[in-house]
N, C-alpha and C positions, 0 to 999 in steps of 0.2 A: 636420120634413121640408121646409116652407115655406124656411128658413134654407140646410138644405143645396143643394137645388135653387140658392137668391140666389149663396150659396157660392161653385158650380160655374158660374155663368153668368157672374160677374162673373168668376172664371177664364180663361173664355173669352174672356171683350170684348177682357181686357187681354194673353192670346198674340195674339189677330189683331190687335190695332194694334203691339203690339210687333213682329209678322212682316212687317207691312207698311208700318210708319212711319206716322208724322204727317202727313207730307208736310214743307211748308217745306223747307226749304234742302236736301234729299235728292232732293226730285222729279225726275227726267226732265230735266236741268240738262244745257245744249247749251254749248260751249264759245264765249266771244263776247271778242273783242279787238281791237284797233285804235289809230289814231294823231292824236293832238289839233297841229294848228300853227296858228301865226297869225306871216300875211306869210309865210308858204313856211318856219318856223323852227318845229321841237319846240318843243314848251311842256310844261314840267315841272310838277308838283306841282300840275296839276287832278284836281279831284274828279270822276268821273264816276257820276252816279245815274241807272238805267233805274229810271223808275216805270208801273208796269204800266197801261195803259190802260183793262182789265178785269181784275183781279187773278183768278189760280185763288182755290177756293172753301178751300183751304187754305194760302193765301203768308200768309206769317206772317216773309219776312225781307228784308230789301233788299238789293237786287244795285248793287254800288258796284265802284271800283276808284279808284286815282290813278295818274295818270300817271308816267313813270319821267323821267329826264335826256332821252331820246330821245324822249320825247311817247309813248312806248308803254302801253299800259293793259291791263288782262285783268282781265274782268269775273268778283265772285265773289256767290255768294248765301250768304249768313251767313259761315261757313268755309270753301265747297265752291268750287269752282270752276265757271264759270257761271252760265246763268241758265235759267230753265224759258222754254219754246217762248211764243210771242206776242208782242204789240202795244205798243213803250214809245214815251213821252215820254222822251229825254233832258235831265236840268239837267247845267251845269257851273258847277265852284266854284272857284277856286282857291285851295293850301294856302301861305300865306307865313307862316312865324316860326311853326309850328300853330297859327296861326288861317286861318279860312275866310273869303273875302273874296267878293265879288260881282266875277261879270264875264257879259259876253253870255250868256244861258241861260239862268243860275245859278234860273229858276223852271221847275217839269216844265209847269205851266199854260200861260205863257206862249211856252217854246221852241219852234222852229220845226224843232227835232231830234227824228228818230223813226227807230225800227229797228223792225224786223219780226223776229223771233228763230224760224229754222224749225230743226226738226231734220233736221241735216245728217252727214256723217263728219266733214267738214273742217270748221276754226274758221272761222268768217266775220269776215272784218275789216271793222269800223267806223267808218272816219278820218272825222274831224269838223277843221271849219278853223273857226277864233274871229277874227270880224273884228272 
C-alpha cells in the first residue's frame, strides 16, 4: 500500500512540474533589444550578457545576444526570446574571427551598464554606446 501511495504521489510531482515548467528560459520573458555604437558607428559582432542582479529562484539560463552589421541585438534566454522581468548588470564582448575578445564592459562586476527589464507590450530598446 505504502508503494502505491509513493507510486501515485510521485505521479503527481511530476504532472505539476510538467504543467507548469521548470522555470528557466520559459518564465514570463519580456521582449528586450537595442543598439551598440561607438563614435556614432554600429558595431557589429558584440556580445551582449544581461547578468541578473538578483537571479529568480529558478534562472537557470543566460540571456545573451550579438550584435548584427547594424549594431542591432535582441536579447534571448536559453532559446527563447527575452529575458525574465528585473535588475541586470550589462558586459560586452566583442566576437572577431569566433573568438571573444575584451573591450569596455566586457565584466557584469565591473560595468557601468545596467537595464531595468519591466514588463511591458512593447520591446524596450537598449542602445548602449562603447567608448
Amino acid at each position: 500500500m505504502k508503494r502505491l501511495a509513493l507510486f501515485i504521489a510521485a505521479h503527481v510531482v511530476f504532472a505539476v512540474l510538467g504543467a507548469t515548467g521548470c522555470g528557466g528560459a520559459s518564465q514570463n520573458l519580456v521582449p528586450v533589444q537595442g543598439t551598440i555604437t561607438q563614435n556614432g558607428e554600429p558595431l557589429a559582432g558584440v556580445k551582449v550578457y544581461f547578468k541578473p542582479v538578483v537571479a529568480p529562484p529558478d534562472f537557470d539560463a543566460e540571456s545573451t545576444a550579438v550584435s548584427d552589421a547594424s549594431g542591432r541585438y535582441k536579447i534571448q534566454t536559453g532559446d527563447v526570446d527575452g529575458a525574465p522581468v528585473g535588475s541586470y548588470r550589462v558586459a560586452l564582448s566583442k566576437i572577431v574571427d569566433g573568438e571573444e575578445t575584451l573591450i569596455p564592459y566586457c565584466r557584469p562586476i565591473d560595468s557601468p551598464l545596467t537595464v531595468e527589464v519591466t514588463p511591458t507590450a512593447d520591446a524596450p530598446a537598449y542602445d548602449f554606446v562603447v567608448e
